[in-house]
N, C-alpha and C positions, 0 to 999 in steps of 0.2 A: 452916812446915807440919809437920804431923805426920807417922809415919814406922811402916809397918806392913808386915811381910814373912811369908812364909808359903805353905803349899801350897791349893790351888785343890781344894774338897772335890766341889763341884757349881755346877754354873752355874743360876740360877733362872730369868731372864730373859736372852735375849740379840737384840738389834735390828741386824740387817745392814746394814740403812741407815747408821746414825750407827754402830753398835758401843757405843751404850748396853747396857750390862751390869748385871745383877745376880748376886750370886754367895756363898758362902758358902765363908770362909776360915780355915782352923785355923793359927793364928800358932806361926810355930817355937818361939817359948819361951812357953809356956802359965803356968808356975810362976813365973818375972818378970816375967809383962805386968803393964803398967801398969795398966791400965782394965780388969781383970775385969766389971765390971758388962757391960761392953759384949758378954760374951761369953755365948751360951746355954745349955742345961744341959748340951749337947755337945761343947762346949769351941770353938767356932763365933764367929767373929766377919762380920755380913754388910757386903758390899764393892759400892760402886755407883759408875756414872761412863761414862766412853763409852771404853773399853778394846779391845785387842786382841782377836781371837777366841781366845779362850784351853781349856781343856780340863782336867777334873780330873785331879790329878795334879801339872801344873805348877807349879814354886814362882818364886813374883812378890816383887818389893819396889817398893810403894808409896809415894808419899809424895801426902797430901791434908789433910781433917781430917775431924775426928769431930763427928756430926752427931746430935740427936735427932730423927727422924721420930716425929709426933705419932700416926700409928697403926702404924708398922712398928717403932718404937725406935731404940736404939741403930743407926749406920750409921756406917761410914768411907770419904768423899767421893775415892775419889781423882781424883787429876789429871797423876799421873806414873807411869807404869807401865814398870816393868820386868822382863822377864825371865831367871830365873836360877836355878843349878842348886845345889838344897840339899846343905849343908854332912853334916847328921848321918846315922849310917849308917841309921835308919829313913825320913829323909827320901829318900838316895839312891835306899833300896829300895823306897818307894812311886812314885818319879818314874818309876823304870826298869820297874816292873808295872803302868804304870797306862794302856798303849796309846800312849803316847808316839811312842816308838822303837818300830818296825818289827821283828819277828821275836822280841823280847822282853814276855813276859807273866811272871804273877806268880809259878811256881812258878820261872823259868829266874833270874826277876831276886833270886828269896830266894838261888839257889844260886851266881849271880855275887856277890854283896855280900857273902852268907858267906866266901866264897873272900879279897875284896880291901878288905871294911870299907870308910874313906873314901879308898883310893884307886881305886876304882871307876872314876870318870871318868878319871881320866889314863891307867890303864891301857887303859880303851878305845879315848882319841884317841893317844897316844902311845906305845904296844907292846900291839896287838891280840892278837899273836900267843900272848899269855898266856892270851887265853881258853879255849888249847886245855886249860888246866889245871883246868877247870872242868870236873864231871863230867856229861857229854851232848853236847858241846859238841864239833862235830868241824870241819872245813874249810868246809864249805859254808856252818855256820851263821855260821860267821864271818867270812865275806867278807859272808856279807847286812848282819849286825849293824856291821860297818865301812861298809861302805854308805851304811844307814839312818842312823849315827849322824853322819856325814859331811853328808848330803843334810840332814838338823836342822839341824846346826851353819850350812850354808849360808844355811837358810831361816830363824832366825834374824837372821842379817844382813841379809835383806835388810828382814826384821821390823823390825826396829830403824829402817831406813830408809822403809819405809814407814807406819811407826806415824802414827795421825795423818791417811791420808789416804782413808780409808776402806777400808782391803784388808784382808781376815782372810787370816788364816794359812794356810788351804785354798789360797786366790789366791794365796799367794806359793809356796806348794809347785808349782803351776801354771807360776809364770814360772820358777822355778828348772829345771823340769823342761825347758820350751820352750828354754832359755838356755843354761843348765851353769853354766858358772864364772864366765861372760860376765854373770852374769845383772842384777847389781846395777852395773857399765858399762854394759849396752844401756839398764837403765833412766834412770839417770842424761843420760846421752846423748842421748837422744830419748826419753821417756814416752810419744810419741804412739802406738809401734809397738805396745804395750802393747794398745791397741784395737786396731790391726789383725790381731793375732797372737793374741792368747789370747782366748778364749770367756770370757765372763763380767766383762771389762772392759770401762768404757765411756770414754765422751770425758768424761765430768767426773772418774771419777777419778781419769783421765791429767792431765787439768787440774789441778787440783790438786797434784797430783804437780810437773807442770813450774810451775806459779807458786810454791810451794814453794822451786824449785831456782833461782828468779830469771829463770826467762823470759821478755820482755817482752810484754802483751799483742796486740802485735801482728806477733809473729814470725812468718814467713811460713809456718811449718809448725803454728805454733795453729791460724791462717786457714785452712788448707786441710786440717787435720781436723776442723776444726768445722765447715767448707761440706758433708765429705763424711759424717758424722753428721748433719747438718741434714736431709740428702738419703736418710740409709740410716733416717733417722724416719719419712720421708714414705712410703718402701718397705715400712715395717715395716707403716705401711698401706694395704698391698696396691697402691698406686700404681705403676705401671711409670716413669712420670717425673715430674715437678716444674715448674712454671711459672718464669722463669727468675726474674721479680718477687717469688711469694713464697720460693723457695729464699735469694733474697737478703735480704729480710724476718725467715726463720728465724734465718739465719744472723749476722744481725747483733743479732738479740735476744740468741741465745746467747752469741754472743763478748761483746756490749758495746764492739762497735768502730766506726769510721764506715762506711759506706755504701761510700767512696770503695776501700776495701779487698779487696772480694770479687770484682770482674772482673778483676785479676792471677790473684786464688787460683785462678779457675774455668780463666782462661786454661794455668796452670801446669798444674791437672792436668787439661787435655786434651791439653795436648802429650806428659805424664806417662800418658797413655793411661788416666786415670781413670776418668774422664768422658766424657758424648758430647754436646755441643749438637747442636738440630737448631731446626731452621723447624720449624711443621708450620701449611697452609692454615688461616686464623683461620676460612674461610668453607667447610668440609669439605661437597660437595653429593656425592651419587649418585644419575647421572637425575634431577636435580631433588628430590632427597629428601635434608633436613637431617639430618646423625646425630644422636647423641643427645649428642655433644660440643658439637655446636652450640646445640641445645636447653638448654642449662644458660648460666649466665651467662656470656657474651663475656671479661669480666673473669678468671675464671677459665682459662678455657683459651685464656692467649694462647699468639701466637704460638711465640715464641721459649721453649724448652721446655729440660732437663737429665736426659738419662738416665747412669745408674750405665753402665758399656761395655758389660757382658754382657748389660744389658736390651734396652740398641739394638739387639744383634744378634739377640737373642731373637725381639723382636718382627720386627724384618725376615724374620728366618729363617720361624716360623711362619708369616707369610701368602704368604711366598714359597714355601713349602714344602706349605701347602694348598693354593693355586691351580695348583701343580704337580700333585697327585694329583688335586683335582678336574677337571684338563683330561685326565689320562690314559683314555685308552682301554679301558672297562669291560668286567668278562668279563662281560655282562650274559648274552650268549648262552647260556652254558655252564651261566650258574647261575638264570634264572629260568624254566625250565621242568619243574621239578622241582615235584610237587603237594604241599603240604601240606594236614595236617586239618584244611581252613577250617571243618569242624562247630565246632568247638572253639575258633572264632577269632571277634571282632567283627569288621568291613568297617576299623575304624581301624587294629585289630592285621595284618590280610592286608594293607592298604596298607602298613603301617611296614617288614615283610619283603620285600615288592614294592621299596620305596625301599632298602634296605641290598641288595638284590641286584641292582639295576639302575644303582645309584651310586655312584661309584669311592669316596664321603667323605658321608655323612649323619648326620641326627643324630636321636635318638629321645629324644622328654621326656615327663616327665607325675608326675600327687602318686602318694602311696600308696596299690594297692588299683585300679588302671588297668592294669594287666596286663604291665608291663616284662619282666618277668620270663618270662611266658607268651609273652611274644612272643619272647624270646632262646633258650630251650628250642625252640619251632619253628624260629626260623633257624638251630639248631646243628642238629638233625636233616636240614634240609636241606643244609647243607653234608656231612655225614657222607656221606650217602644219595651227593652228588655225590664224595664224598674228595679232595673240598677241606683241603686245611692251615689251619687258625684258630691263634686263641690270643685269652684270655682274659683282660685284664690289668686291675688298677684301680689309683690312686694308693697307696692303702697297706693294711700287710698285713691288716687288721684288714676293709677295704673286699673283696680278695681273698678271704678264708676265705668274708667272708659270701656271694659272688658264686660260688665252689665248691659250698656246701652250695644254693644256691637250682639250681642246673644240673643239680647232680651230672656235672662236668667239671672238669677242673685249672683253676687260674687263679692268676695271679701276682703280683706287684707289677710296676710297669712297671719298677722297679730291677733286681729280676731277671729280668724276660722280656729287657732289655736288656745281663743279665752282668754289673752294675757291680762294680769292685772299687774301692777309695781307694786303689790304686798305680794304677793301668791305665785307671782311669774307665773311659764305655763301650762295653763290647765291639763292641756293636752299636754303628753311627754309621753316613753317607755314604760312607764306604769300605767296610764290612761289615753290608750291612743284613738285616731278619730277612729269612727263607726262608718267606711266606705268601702264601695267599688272601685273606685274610680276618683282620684282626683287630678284637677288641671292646674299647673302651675302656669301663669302669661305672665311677658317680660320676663322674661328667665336669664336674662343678659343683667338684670338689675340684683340678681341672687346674692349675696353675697355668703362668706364659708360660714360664720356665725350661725345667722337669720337659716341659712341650710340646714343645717345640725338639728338648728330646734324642730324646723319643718320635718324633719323624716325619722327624728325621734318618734312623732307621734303617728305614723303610716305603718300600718302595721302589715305583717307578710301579706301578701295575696292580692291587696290592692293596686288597684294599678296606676300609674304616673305617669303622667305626659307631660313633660317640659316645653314649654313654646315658649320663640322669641327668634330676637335678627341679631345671630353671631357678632352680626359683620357692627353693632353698635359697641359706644364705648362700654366698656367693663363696669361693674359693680363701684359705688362708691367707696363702698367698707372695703375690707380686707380680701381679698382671692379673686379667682376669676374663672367660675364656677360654671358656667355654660361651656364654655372654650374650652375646659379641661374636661370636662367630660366627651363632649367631643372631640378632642384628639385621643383619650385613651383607648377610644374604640370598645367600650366594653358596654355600651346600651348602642340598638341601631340608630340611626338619623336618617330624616329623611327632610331634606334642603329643595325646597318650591322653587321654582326658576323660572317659568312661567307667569309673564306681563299678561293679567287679564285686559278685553276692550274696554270697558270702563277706564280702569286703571287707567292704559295708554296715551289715553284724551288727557291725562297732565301734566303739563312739565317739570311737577313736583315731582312724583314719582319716576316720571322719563329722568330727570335729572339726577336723582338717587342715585340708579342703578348706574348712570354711567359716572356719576361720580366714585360708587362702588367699585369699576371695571377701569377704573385709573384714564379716563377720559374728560373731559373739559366739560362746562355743564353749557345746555343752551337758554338763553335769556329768552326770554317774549320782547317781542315789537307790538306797541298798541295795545291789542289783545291779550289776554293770557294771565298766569297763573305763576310768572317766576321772572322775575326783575332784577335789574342790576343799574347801582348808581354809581359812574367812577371816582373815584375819592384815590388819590395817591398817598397823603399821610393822615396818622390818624386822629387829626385836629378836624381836616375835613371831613373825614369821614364819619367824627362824632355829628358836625354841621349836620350832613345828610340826615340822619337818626331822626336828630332835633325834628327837622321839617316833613320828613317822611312820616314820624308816628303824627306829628299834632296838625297835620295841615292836610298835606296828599294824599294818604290813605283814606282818614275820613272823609275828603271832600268828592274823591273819583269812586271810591266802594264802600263808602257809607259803613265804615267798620267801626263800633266804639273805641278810642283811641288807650282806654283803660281798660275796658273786658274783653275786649277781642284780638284786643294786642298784647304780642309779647319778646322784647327784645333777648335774645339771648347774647352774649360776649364771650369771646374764648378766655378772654383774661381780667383780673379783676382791678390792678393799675392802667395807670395812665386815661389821655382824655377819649378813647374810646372804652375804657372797660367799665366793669360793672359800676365802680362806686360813683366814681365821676358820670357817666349819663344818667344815675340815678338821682342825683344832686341835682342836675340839669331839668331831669323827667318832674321829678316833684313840684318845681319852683312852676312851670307850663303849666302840668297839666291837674295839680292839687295846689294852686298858690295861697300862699296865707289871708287869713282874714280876721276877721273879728269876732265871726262866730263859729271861727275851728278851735277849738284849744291845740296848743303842741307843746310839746318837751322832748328839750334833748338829751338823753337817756346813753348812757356808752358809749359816748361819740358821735349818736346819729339822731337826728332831729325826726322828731315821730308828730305827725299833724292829725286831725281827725279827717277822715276818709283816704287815707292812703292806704298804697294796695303794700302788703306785705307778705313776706315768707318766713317758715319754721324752719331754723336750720338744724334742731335735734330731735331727737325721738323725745317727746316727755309723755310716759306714758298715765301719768295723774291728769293729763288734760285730755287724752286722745288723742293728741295733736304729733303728727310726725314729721320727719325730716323732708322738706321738699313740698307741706302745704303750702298751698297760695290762699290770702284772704284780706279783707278790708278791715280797715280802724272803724269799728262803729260807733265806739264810743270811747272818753275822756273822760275820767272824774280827777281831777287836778286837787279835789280836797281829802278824797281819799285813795290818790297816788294809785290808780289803775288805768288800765286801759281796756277793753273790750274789742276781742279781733271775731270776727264772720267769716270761718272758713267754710264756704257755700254751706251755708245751715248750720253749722256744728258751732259753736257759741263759746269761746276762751276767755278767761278771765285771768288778766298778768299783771301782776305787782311788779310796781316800778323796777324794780331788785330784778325782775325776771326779765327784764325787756335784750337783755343779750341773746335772747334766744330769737328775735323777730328781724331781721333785717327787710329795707324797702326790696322793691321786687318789680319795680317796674322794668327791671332789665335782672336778667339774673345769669347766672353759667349755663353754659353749655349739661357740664354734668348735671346740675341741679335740675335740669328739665326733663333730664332720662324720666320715662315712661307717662310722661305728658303727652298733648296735641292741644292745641290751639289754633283757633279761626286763622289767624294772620303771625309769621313769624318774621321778625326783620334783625340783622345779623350785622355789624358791622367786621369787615375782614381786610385785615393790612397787616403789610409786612414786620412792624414792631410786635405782631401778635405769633411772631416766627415759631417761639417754642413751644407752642400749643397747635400752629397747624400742622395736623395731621388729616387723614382721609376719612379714619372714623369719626372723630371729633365733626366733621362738617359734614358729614354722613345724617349722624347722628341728628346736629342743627335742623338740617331741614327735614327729613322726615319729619319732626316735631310739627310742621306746620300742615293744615290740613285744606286752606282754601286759598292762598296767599304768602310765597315767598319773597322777602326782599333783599339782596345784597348791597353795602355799603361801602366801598372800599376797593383796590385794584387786584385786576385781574392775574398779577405776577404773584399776589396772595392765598389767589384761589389755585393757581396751577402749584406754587408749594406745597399746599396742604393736599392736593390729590394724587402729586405725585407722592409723599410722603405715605407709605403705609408699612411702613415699620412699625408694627401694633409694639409698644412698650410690654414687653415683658414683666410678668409679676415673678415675685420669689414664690414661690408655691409647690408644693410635691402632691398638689391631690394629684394630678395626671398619673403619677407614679405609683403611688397609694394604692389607685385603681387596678393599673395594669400589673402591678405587681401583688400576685395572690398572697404575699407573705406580710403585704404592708401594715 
């Protein structure tokens, strides 16, 4: 093989998946390369292959060969990648400026390498304490820069060890950082803990990992994190449990082991308290009335069931914990004789306040433009009027603000109405419950079985609870589907608005909801209007559309900001209309690079200063939850941060952490749940088939509050409306409920 070393000028391509790389390489000795031709008028030679996550700056030694691509040129294949720290003192001094190392940028690293030429590095790992001879340079910074330089050398090695199995370098600064010293023994040791410990690792890459180190396919700790991966798949789709049949089905597809193997695994970890078998009646009746578990095929929901442990007790808890409050003792007295302004009220909206004042647990649904809101505004006056205690809470923050601005009252996420902290969890629970009359859950469609449990742990008898939300949207991201069960069990009343107020009716947003609701075609605007459609038959074109629609014609005909006021949503997250792809597209328009953005790319995705991004986990050390939107406000490339502005609230994320941000100028359909935005624009085609459904694009445009846009054909949109086979979750709260023995 051929044999090519050199510093890492710019990365062109890089694929997280495999770690297929493209990248352009200036070779240490430019004056005795061999293969000039090969090199561009920059002194550049370009470098391809499935490589480390690597970063300019770095110097590598390669070994592969030299390749002519018939329309890229010259290319050098490699297939052996090493990392290593250049020799010359220009080399030293661009490695040590080039964001590497932590706390050193390029005017500190010109003034260290002036100081020690090529002994640079030794001095660093080997007597720190010289640096104080460098001029700027006092104690502080030189404990960071031992450190940082320390924490490299570490991650490194385990670099080296994980090369190969799918981990970039972000990841391994991850496990280093969870580990210590430890880090490349615990991995070796067990890969398995790898998934269970670090965010952003999965079971194949832990796989990998261990078949790599020679462990045998059927080592009883592969089996029983691949049963419980099989199983955290099935949660991932909102499932609360798993049939025991196809868990096992999953799970042996994955492994590629026998059949014979998975009921020790399932056995170990329920004694391991992993897991939780249960029965659950194949033949679920109430009064004579089949659920809707039953109504789906037999085959699917048998008997013999597998919940994750905290789901078991999830689900137990919440219906045990609703039939609790719904038996309690209602201040009905105290609070339904108070008048309100039925002028101002339909006979549906006076009933809905009648039921949330006379019922310890109810629930209030309905589409957009039905008065939810009109009716929350009157039942807070009436509490006021009585000085009753409330509280106003939604699933998240973004649900909240909007729930503040429509009342004009506080309201909160239910993570802080209940004090969570990540040392203490929370405050509120069954020992310390909130101090109310009365509180309001909004977006109650976004509930999920978990985030429930905690909420009603801390509601204590007598107060009362009013669920609002619109059934008719998609389900909960997490686990269950908590509104829709409750309402089919029949055991709190409901009361479903149906009534288009005149406001309302004046849009075609909402006119279109509901009849997209009612399994009818939606109507577009001509000229005029508030709901648009561009035809696009595939979805190349219909990306096109996006393009020009967000950066040109929107802004230019209604003057909307094409970054604050727009927001594309995607049913699906491949191909060239879904998320990642016009977000790639979105960035380069409408944040293009410069000179005075700094950017890095961090897990695969290229992070620029002022792009708009999203939180896609709950971290509750930052405040920041799943589903925020915010801006890059800031880049320190010398001490490996970023700073994100999610509307005021102010996050600070070490490189390591940047898994957690994805761009967001287009984002999912789910991820938008319990948002609204000025202008929403949607591209919808038929390669998007397995995602159209009626609530999914239900869902979409309600999201939008002054401005819809469609991208895409029409045979897409009568798919998705006629579709309204709501996907069924695995879940027994319905049963739970109506079943007083549950």
């Amino acid at each position: 093989m051929d044999s090519l070393s050199g510093s890492v000028e710019r990365i062109t391509f890089y694929n997280p998946e495999n770690g297929y790389t493209v990248l352009r390489l200036r070779p240490e000795s430019v004056h005795n390369f061999p293969r000039k031709s090969a090199l561009s008028s920059d002194g550049l030679a370009t470098v391809v292959g499935n490589l480390p996550e690597l970063s300019p700056g770095e110097h590598v030694k390669l070994q592969g060969q030299w390749d002519n691509h018939p329309k890229h040129g010259p290319q050098f294949r490699a297939e052996i990648c090493e990392q290593t720290l250049p020799a010359t003192v220009a080399g030293i001094q661009g490695y040590l400026g080039s964001g590497l190392i932590k706390g050193i940028g390029p005017k500190l690293a010109e003034r260290i390498v002036s100081q020690f030429k090529e002994d640079t590095f030794s001095v660093i790992e080997q007597s720190p304490e010289r640096l104080f001879e460098v001029p700027g340079i006092g104690m502080d910074r030189t404990k960071k820069i031992t450190a940082a330089w320390e924490e490299q050398k570490q991650v490194k090695e385990i670099m080296v060890f994980l090369h190969g199995h799918g981990v970039s370098t972000n990841l391994a600064v991850k496990i280093y950082k969870t580990y210590g010293d430890a880090a490349l023994e615990t991995v070796q040791k067990n890969p398995y803990r790898l998934e269970r410990d670090i965010y952003g690792v999965g079971f194949k890459t832990a796989d990998r990992i261990a078949q790599a180190l020679g462990l045998s396919s059927d080592h009883p700790s592969r089996i029983e994190a691949g049963v419980v991966f099989a199983l955290n798949e099935t949660i991932d789709e909102g499932h609360v449990y798993v049939p025991r049949e196809m868990l096992a089905e999953r799970a042996v597809e994955l492994l590629g082991v026998s059949q014979e193997l998975i009921a020790p695994a399932l056995e170990r970890l329920a004694q391991d308290d992993r897991i939780h078998p249960e029965m659950l009646p194949l033949n679920r009746k109430n009064d004579g009335k089949i659920t809707k578990a039953v109504a789906e095929s037999q085959a699917t929901y048998a008997s013999a069931v597998i919940y994750l442990t905290p789901l078991y007790f999830g689900e137990k808890g919440v219906a045990e914990r609703l039939r609790a409050l719904a038996a309690a003792a209602s201040q009905a007295r105290t609070m339904n004789h108070v008048l309100f302004p039925a002028e101002n009220l339909s006979e549906e909206q006076q009933a809905a306040i009648n039921m949330a004042l006379t019922h310890p647990v109810s629930i209030l649904t309905g589409g957009p433009g039905t008065g939810k809101t009109t009716c929350l505004k009157a039942l807070i006056s009436n509490l006021e009027n009585q000085h009753k205690t409330y509280a106003l809470a939604s699933p998240t923050g973004r649900a909240a603000k909007r729930l503040s601005e429509a009342t004009g009252r506080p309201a909160r996420t239910i993570h802080r109405l209940l004090e969570y902290s990540p040392i203490e969890g929370f405050k509120h629970n069954d020992e310390n419950r909130l101090d109310l009359d009365f509180l309001v859950v909004d977006e109650a469609s976004m509930l999920d079985l978990l985030l429930t449990n905690h909420l009603l742990k801390a509601v204590r008898p007598g107060t009362h609870v009013l669920f609002v939300g619109d059934v008719d949207q998609l389900p909960s991201v997490g686990a269950g589907d908590v509104l829709r069960d409750l309402i089919d069990s029949e055991v709190v009343p409901v009361t479903r608005l149906s009534t288009i107020f005149r406001q309302a009716a004046d849009s075609n947003i909402i006119i279109n909801a509901h009849l997209i609701n009612q399994g009818k075609f939606p109507v577009f605007s001509q000229g005029e209007g508030d709901f648009f459609f561009f035809p696009a038959e595939d979805a190349e074109s219909a990306a096109d559309w996006i393009i020009d629609i967000v950066t040109t014609r929107i802004p230019q005909r209604f003057g909307f900001n094409p970054i604050q006021d727009i927001q594309i949503l995607s049913p699906l997250y491949r191909g060239p209309a879904g998320v990642t792809a016009l977000n790639e597209r979105l960035q380069d328009k409408l944040n293009p690079p410069a000179k005075s953005k700094p950017e890095r790319r961090l897990f695969g995705t290229l992070f620029r200063l002022g792009d708009k991004v999203m939180q896609t986990r709950n971290n509750y050390d930052k405040d920041i939850f799943n589903g925020d939107i915010g801006f890059i406000h800031s880049m320190d490339v010398i001490n490996q941060t970023l700073i994100v502005d999610f509307d005021g609230r102010i996050a600070n994320y070490d490189w390591s952490e940047a898994d957690e941000l994805t761009l967001a100028y287009v984002v999912s359909v789910h991820k938008a749940q319990g948002s609204e935005f000025p202008v929403v624009v949607m591209p919808i085609v038929t390669q998007h088939y397995t995602m159209l459904q009626r609530n999914l694009l239900y869902t979409a445009i309600t999201r939008a509050r002054r401005l819809c846009v469609l991208a895409g054909s029409r045979r897409a949109i009568s798919m998705a409306v006629r579709n309204n086979k709501v996907a069924n979750r695995f879940t027994a709260l319905e049963w739970r409920l109506s079943d007083q023995k549950g």
